[in-house]
KOLMARDO-426026 format. One record per atom (N, C-alpha, C): x, y, z; residue in one letter. Coordinates in nm, 2 decimals. Layout:
BEGIN
X,Y,Z,A $
...
This chain:
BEGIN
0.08,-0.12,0.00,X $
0.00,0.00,0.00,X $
0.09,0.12,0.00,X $
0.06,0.24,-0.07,X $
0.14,0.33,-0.13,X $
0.11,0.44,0.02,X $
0.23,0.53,0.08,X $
0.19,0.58,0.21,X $
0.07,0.68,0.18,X $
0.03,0.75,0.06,X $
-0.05,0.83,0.01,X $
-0.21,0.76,0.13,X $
-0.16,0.64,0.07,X $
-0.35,0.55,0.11,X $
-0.38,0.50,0.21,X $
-0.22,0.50,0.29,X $
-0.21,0.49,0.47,X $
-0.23,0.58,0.53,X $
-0.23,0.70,0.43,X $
-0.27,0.84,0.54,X $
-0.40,0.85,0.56,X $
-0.48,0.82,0.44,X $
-0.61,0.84,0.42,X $
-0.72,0.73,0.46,X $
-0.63,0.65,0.46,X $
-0.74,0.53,0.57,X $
-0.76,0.58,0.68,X $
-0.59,0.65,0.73,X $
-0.57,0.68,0.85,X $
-0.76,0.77,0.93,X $
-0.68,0.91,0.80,X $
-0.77,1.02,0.84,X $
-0.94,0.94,0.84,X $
-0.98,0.88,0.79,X $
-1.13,0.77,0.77,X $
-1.10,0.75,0.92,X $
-1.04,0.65,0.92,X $
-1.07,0.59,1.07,X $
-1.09,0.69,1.17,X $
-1.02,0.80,1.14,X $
-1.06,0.88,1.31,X $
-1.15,0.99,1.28,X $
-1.23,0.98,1.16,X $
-1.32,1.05,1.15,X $
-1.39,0.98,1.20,X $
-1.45,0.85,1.14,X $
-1.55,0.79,1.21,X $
-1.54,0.77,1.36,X $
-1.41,0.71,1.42,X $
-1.45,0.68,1.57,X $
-1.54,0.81,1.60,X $
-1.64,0.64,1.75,X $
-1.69,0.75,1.88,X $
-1.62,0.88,1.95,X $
-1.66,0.91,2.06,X $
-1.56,0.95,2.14,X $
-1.55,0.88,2.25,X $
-1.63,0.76,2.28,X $
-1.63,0.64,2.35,X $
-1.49,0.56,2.34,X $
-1.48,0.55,2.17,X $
-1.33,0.49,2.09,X $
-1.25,0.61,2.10,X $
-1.20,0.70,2.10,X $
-1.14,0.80,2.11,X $
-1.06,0.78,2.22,X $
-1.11,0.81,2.37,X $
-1.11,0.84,2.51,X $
-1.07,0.73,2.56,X $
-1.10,0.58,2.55,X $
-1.06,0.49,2.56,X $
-0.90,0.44,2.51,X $
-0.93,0.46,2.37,X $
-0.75,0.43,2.32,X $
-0.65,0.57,2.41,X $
-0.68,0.71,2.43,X $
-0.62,0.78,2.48,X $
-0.60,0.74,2.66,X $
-0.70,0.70,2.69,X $
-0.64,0.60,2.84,X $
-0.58,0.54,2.81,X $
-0.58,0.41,2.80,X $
-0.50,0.32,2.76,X $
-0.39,0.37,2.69,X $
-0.34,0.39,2.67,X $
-0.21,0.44,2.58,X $
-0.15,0.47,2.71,X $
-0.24,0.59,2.75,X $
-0.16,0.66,2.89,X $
-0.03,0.72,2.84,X $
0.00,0.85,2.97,X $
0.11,0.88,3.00,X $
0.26,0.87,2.93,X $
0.25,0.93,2.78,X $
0.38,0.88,2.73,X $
0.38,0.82,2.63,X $
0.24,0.75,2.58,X $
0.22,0.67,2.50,X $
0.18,0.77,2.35,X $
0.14,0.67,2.28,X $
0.12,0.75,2.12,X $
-0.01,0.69,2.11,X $
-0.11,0.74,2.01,X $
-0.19,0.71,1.95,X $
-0.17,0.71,1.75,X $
-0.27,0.63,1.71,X $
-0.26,0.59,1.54,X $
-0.10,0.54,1.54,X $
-0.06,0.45,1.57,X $
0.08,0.41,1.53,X $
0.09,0.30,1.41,X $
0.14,0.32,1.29,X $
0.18,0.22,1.21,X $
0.22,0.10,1.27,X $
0.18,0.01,1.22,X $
0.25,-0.20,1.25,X $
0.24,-0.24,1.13,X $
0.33,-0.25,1.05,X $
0.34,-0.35,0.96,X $
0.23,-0.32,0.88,X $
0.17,-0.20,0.79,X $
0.07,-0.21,0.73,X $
-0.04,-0.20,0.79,X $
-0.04,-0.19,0.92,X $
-0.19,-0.16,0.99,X $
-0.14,-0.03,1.11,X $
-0.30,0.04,1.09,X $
-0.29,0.14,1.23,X $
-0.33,0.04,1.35,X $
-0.29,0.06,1.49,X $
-0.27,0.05,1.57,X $
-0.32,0.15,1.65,X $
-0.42,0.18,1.73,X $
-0.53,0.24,1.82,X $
-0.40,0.36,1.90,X $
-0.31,0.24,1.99,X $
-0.21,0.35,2.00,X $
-0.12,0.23,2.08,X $
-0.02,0.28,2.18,X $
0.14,0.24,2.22,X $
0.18,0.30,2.34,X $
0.16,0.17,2.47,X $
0.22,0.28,2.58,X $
0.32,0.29,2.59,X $
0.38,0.36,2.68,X $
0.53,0.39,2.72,X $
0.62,0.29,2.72,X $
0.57,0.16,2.77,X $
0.63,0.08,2.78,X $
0.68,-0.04,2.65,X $
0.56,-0.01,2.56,X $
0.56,-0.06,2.42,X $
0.48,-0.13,2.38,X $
0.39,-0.18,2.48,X $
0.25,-0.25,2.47,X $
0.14,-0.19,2.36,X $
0.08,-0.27,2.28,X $
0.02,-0.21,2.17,X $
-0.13,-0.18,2.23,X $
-0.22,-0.12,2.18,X $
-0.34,-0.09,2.26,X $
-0.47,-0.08,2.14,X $
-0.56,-0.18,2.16,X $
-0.66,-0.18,2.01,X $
-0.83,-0.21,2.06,X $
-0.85,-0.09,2.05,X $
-1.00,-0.07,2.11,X $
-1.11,-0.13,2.03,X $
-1.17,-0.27,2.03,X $
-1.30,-0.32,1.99,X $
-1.39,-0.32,2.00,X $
-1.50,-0.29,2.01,X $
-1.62,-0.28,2.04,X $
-1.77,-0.37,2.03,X $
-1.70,-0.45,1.89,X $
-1.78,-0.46,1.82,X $
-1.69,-0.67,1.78,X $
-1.80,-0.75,1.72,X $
-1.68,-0.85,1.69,X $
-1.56,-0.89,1.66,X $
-1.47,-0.97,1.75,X $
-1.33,-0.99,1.69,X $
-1.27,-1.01,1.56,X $
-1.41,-1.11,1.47,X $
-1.36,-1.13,1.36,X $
-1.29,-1.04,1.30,X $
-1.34,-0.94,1.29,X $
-1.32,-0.82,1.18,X $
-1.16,-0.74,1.24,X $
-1.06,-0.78,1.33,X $
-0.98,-0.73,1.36,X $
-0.87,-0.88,1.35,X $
-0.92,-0.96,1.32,X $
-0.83,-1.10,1.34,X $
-0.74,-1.13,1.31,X $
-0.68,-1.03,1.16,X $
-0.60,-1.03,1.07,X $
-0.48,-0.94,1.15,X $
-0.54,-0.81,1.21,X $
-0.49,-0.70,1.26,X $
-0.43,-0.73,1.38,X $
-0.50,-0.82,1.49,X $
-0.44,-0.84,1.59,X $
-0.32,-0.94,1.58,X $
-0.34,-1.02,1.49,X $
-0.20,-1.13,1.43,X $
-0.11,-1.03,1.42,X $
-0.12,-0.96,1.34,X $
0.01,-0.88,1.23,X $
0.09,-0.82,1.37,X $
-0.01,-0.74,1.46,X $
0.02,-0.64,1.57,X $
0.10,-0.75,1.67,X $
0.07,-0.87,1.71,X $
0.11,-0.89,1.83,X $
0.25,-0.96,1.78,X $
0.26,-0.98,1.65,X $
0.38,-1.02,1.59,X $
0.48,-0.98,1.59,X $
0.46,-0.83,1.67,X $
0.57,-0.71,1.62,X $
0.56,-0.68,1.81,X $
0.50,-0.73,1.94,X $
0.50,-0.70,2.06,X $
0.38,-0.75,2.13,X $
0.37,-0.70,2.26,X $
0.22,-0.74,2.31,X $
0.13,-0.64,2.25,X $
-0.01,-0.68,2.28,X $
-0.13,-0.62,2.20,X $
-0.26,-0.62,2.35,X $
-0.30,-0.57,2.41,X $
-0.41,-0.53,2.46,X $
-0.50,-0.51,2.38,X $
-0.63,-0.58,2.38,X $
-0.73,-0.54,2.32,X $
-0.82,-0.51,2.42,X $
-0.93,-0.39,2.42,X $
-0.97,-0.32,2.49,X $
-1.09,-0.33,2.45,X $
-1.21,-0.43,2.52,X $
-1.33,-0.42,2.48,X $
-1.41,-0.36,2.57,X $
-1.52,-0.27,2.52,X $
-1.57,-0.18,2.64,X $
-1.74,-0.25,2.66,X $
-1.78,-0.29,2.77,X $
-1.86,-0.35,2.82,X $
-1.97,-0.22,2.92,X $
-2.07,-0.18,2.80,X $
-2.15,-0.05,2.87,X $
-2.25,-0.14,2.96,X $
-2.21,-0.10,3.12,X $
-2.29,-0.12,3.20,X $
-2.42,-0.01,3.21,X $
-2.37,0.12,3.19,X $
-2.53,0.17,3.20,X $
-2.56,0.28,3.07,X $
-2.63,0.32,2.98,X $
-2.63,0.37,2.90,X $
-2.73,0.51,2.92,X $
-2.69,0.59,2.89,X $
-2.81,0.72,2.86,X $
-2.84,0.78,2.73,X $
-2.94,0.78,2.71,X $
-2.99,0.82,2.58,X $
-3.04,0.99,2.55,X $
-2.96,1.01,2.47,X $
-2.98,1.19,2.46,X $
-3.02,1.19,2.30,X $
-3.19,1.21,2.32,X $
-3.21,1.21,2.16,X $
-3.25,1.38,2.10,X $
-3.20,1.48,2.03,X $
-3.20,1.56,2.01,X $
-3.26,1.58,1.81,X $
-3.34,1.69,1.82,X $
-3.42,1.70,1.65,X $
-3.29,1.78,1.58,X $
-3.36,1.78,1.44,X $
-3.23,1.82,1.37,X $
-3.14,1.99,1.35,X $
-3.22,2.08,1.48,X $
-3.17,2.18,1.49,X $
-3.08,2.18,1.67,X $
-3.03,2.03,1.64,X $
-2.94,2.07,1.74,X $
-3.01,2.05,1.92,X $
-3.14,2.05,1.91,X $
-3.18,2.09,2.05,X $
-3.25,1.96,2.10,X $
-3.21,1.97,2.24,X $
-3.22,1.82,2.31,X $
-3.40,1.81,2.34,X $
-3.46,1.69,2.32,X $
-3.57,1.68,2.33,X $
-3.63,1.62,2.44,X $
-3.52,1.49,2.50,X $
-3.57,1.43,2.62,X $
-3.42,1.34,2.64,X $
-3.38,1.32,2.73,X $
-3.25,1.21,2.81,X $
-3.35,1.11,2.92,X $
-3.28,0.98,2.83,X $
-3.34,0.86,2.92,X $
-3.22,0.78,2.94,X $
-3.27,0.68,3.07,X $
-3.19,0.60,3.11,X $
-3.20,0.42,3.03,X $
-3.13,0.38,2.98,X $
-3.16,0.24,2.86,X $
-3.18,0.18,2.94,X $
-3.27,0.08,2.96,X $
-3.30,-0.05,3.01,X $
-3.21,-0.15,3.05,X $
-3.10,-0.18,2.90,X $
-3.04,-0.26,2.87,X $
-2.89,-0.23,2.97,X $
-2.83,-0.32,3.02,X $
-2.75,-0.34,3.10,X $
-2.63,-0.46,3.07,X $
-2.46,-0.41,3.05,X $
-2.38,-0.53,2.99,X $
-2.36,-0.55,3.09,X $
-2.27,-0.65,3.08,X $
-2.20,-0.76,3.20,X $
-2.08,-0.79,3.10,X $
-1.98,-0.85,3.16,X $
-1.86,-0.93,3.10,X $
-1.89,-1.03,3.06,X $
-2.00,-1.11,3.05,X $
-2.00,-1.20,2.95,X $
-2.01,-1.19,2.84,X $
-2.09,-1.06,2.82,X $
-2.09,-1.01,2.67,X $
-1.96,-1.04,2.55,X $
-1.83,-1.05,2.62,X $
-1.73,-1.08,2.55,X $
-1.72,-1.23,2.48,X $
-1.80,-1.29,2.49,X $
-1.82,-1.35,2.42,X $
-1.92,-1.37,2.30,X $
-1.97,-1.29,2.31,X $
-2.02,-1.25,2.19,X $
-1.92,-1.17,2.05,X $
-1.83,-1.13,2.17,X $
-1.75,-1.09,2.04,X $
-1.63,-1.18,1.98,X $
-1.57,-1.25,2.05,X $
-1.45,-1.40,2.03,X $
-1.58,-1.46,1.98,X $
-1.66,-1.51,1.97,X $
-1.73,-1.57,1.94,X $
-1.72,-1.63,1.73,X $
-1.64,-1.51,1.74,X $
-1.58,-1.47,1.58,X $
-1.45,-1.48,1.55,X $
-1.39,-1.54,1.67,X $
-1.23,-1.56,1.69,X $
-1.21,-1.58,1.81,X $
-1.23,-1.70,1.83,X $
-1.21,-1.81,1.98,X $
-1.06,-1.80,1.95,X $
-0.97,-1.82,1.87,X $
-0.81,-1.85,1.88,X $
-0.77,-1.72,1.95,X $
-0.81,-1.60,1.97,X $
-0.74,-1.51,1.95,X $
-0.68,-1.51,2.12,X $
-0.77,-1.53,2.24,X $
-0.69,-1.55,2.39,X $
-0.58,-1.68,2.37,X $
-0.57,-1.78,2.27,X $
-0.43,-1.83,2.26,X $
-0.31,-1.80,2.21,X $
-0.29,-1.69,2.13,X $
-0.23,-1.61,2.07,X $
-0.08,-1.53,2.18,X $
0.00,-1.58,2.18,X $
0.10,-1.54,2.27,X $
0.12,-1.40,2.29,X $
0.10,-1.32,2.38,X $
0.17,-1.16,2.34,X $
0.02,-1.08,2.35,X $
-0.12,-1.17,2.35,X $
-0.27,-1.10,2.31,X $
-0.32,-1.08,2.50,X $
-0.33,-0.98,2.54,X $
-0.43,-0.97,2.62,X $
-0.57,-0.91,2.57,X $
-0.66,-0.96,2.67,X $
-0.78,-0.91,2.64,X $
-0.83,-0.81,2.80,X $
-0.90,-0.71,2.74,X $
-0.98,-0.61,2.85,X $
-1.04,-0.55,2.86,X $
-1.17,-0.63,2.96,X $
-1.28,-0.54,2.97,X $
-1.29,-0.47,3.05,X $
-1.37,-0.33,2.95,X $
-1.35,-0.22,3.00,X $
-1.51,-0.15,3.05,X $
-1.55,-0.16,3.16,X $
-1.67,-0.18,3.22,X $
-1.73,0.00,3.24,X $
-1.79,0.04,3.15,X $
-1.82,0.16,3.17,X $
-1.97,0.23,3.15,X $
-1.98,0.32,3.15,X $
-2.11,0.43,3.17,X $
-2.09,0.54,3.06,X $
-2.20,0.52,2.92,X $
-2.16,0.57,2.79,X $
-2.33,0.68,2.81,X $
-2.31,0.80,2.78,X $
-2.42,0.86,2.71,X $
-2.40,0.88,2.51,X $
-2.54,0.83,2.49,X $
-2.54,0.80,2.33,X $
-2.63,0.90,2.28,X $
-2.60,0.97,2.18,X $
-2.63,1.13,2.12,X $
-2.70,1.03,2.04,X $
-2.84,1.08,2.00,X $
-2.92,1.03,1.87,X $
-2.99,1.17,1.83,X $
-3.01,1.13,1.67,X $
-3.04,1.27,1.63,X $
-3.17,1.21,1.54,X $
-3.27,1.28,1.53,X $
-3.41,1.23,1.49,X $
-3.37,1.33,1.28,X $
-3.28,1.23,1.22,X $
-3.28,1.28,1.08,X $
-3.33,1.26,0.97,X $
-3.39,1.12,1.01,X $
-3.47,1.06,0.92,X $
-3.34,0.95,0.86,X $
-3.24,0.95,0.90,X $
-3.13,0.82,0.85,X $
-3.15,0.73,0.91,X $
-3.17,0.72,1.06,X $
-3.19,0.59,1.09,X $
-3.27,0.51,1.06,X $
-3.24,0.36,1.15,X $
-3.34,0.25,1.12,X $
-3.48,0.28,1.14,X $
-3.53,0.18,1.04,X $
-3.68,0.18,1.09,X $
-3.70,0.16,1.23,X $
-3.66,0.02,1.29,X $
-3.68,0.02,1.44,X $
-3.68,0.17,1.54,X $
-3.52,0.27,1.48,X $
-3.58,0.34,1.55,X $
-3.64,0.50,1.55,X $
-3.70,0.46,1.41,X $
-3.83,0.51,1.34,X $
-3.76,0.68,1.27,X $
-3.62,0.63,1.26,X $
-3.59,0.78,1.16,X $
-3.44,0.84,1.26,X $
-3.45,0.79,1.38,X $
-3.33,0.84,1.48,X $
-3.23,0.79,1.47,X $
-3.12,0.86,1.39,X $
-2.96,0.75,1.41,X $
-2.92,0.78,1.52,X $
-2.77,0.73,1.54,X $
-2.66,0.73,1.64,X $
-2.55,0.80,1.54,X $
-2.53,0.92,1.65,X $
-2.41,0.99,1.65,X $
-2.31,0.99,1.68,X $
-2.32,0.99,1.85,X $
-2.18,0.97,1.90,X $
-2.23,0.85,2.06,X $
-2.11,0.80,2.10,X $
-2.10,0.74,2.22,X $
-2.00,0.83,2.30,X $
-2.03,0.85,2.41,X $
-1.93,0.95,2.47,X $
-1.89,0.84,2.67,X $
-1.79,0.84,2.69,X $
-1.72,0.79,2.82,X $
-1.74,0.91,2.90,X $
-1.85,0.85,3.02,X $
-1.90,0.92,3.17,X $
-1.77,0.87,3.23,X $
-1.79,0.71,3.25,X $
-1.71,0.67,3.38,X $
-1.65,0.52,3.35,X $
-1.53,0.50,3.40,X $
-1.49,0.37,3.40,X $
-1.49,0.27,3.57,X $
-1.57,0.26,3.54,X $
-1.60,0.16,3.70,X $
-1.48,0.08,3.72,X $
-1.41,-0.02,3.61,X $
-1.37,-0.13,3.61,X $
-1.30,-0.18,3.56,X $
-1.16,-0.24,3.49,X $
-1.08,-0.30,3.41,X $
-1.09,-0.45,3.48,X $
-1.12,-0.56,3.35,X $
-1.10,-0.71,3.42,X $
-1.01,-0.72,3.28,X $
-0.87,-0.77,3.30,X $
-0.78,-0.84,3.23,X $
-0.82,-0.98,3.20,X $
-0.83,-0.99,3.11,X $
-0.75,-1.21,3.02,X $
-0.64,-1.18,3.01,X $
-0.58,-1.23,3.04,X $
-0.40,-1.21,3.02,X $
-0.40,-1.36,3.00,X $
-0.44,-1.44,3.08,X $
-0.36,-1.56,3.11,X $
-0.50,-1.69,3.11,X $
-0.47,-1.81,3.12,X $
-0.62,-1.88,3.07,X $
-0.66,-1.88,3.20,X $
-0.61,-1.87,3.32,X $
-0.67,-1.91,3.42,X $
-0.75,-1.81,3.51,X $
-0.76,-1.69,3.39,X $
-0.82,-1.56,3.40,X $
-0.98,-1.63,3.35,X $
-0.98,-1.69,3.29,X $
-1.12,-1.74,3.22,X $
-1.19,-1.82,3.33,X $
-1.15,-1.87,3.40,X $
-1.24,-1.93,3.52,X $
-1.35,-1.88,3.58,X $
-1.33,-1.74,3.58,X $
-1.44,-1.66,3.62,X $
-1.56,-1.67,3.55,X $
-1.54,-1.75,3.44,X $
-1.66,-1.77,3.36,X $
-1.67,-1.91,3.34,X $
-1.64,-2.00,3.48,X $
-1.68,-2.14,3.48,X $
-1.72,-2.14,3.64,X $
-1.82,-2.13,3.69,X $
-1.87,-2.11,3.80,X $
-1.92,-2.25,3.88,X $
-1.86,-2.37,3.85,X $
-1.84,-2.48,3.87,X $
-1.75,-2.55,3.96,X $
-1.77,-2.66,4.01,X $
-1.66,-2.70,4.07,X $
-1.57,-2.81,4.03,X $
-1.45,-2.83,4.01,X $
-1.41,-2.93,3.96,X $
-1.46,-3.04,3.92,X $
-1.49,-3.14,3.81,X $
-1.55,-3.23,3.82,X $
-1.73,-3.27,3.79,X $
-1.77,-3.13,3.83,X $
-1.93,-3.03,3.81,X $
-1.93,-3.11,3.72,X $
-2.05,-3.19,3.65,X $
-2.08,-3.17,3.52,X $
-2.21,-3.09,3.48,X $
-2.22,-3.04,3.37,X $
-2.33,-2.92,3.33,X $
-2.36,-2.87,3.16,X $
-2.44,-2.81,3.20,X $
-2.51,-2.77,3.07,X $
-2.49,-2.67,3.01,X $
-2.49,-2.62,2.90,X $
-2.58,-2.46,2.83,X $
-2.64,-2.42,2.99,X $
-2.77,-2.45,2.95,X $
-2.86,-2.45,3.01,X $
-2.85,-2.39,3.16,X $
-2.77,-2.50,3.21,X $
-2.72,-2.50,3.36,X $
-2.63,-2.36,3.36,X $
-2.52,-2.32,3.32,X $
-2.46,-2.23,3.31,X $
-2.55,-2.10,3.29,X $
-2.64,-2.14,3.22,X $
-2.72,-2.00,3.20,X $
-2.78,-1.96,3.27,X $
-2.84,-2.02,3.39,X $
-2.93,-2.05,3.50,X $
-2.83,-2.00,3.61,X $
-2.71,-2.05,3.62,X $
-2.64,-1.97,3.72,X $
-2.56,-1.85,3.69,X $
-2.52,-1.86,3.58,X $
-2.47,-1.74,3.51,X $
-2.52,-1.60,3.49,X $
-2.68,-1.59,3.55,X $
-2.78,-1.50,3.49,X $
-2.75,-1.46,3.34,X $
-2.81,-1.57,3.25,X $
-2.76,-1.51,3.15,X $
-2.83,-1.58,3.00,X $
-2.83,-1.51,2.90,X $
-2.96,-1.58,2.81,X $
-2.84,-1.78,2.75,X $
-2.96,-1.83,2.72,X $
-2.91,-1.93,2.71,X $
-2.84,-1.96,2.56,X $
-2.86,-1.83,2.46,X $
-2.72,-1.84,2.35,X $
-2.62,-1.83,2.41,X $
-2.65,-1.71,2.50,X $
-2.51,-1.62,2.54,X $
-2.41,-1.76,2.59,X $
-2.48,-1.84,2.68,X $
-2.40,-1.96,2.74,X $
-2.37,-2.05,2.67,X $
-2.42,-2.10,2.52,X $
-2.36,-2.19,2.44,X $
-2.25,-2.09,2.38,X $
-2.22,-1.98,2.31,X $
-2.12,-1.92,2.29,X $
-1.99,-1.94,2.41,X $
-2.04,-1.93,2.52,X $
-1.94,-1.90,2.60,X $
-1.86,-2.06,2.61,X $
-1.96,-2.16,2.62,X $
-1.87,-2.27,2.60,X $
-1.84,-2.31,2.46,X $
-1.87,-2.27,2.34,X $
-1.80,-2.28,2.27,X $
-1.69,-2.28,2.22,X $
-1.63,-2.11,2.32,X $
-1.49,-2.03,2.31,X $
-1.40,-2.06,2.43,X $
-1.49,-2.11,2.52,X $
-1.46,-2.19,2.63,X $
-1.36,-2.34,2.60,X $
-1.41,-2.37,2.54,X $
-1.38,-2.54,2.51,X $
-1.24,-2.48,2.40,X $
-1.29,-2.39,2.28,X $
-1.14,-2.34,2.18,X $
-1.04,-2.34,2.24,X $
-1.07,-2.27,2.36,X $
-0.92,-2.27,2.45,X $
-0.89,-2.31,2.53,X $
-0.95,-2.45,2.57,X $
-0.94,-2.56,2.61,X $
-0.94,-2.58,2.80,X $
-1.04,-2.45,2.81,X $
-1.06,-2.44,2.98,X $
-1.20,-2.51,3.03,X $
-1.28,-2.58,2.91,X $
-1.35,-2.71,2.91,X $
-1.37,-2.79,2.87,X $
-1.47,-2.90,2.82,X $
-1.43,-3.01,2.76,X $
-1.57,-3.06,2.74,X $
-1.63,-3.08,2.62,X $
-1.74,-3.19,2.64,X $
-1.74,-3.37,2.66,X $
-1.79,-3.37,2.77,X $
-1.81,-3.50,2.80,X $
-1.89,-3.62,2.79,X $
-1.98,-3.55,2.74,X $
-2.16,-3.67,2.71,X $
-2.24,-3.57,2.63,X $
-2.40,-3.62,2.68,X $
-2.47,-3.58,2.61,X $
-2.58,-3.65,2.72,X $
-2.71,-3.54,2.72,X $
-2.82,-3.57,2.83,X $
-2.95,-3.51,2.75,X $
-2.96,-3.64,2.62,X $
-3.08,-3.62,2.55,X $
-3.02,-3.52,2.47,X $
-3.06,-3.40,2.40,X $
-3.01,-3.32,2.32,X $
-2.91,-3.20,2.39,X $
-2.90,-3.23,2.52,X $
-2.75,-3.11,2.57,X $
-2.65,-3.18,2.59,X $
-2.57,-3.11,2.53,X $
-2.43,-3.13,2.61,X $
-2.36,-3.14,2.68,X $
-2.29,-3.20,2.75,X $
-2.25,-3.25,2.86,X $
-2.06,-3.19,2.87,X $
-2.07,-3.06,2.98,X $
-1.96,-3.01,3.00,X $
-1.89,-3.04,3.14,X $
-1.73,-3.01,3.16,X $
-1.71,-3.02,3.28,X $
-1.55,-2.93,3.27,X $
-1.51,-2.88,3.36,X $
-1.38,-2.80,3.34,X $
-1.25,-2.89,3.34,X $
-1.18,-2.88,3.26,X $
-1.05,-2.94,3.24,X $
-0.98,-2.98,3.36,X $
-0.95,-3.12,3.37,X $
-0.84,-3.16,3.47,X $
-0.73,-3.05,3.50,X $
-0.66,-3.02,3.41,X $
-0.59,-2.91,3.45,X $
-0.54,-2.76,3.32,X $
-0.54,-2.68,3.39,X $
-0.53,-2.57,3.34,X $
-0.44,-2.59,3.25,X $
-0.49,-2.50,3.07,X $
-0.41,-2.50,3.00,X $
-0.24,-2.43,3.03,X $
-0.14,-2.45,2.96,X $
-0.01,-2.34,2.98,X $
-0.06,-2.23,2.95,X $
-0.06,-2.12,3.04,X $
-0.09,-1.99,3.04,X $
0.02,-1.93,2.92,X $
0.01,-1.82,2.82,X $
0.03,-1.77,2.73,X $
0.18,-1.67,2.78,X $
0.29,-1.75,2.68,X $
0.42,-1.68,2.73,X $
0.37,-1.47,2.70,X $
């Protein structure tokens, strides 16, 4: 790629980001660090002081899979997934003026991350890859312009903006994933079962052991009529040099 076209992707990309994506890679970078850094043909979110790479997701892994290889090839890579615990809704008409702010319903949790590996289970085996969720409080600008979806009847999404960061939970290592096997050695269990204690819908929990099992922190064992039959690994995979 000619640098002409590296610039101009460049400038694309940070047109479009939030400022949800914005605020986040500028944390993370932190203190010293850089933001937009070239790797090998890809930008790179940003680079802390120390050299650690920093790549803000939001959205499924697949679509960065390529990117996170290339990057962690060249150092460590932090990927920074942001998990909106509470959302507020600021929907404003098209002369700019706010109409009504509500509070969303909808509420994340860290399981949600699997919804996004879900598109790239390999990627917590990946030597050099951390993963981190980034547990925060987003207000979301909508603007009534007649672009959005039908569902929501003419109002797009403008911007996501970062209130508060409650929380960082690291995957660094496999035995960081346990937290999402709430079982006891030996336990055997379901979808189902997991979902039940998990509070959590019962896709969400065949995903989770699906990416579960990729990285080998479970195991299917049987089958009980049409479920699956899970149990946690005798012993913990080699944690990731």
């Amino acid at each position: 790629m000619l640098i002409a076209d590296c610039f101009f992707m460049r400038k694309i990309g940070i047109k479009n980001e939030t400022s949800l994506h914005r605020d986040l890679k500028y944390t993370y970078a932190g203190p010293g660090g850089q933001t937009e850094v070239d790797v090998d043909g890809f930008v790179a979110d940003g680079i802390t002081a120390t050299g650690e790479y920093i790549e803000v997701q939001a959205k499924n892994f697949g679509s960065i899979k390529k990117k996170a290889l290339t990057i962690a090839s060249q150092g460590r890579l932090r990927i920074v997934y942001p998990v909106i615990i509470t959302k507020y809704i600021e929907v404003y008409n098209k002369k700019n003026m706010l109409q009504y702010r509500r509070k969303s319903p909808k509420k994340g949790n860290p399981w949600d991350i699997f919804n996004a590996l879900i598109h790239a289970p390999e990627l917590p085996l990946i030597p050099g890859i951390a993963i981190e969720l980034a547990l925060v409080d987003v207000t979301e600008r909508r603007v009534r312009d007649g672009k959005g979806t039908w569902r929501r009847k003419g109002v797009s999404i403008h911007n996501r903006q970062l209130m508060t960061i409650h929380e960082s939970i690291c995957l660094g290592k496999n035995a960081d994933y346990l937290r999402f096997i709430p079982f006891k050695k030996k336990e055997l269990f379901t979808s189902g079962e997991l979902a039940e204690k998990a509070g959590i819908q019962t896709d969400l929990a065949r995903k989770t052991l699906y990416v579960l099992t990729k990285i080998g922190m479970v195991e299917r064992v049987g089958k009980q009529g049409n479920s699956i039959i899970y149990s946690r690994r005798k012993a913990i995979p080699r944690s990731k040099s």
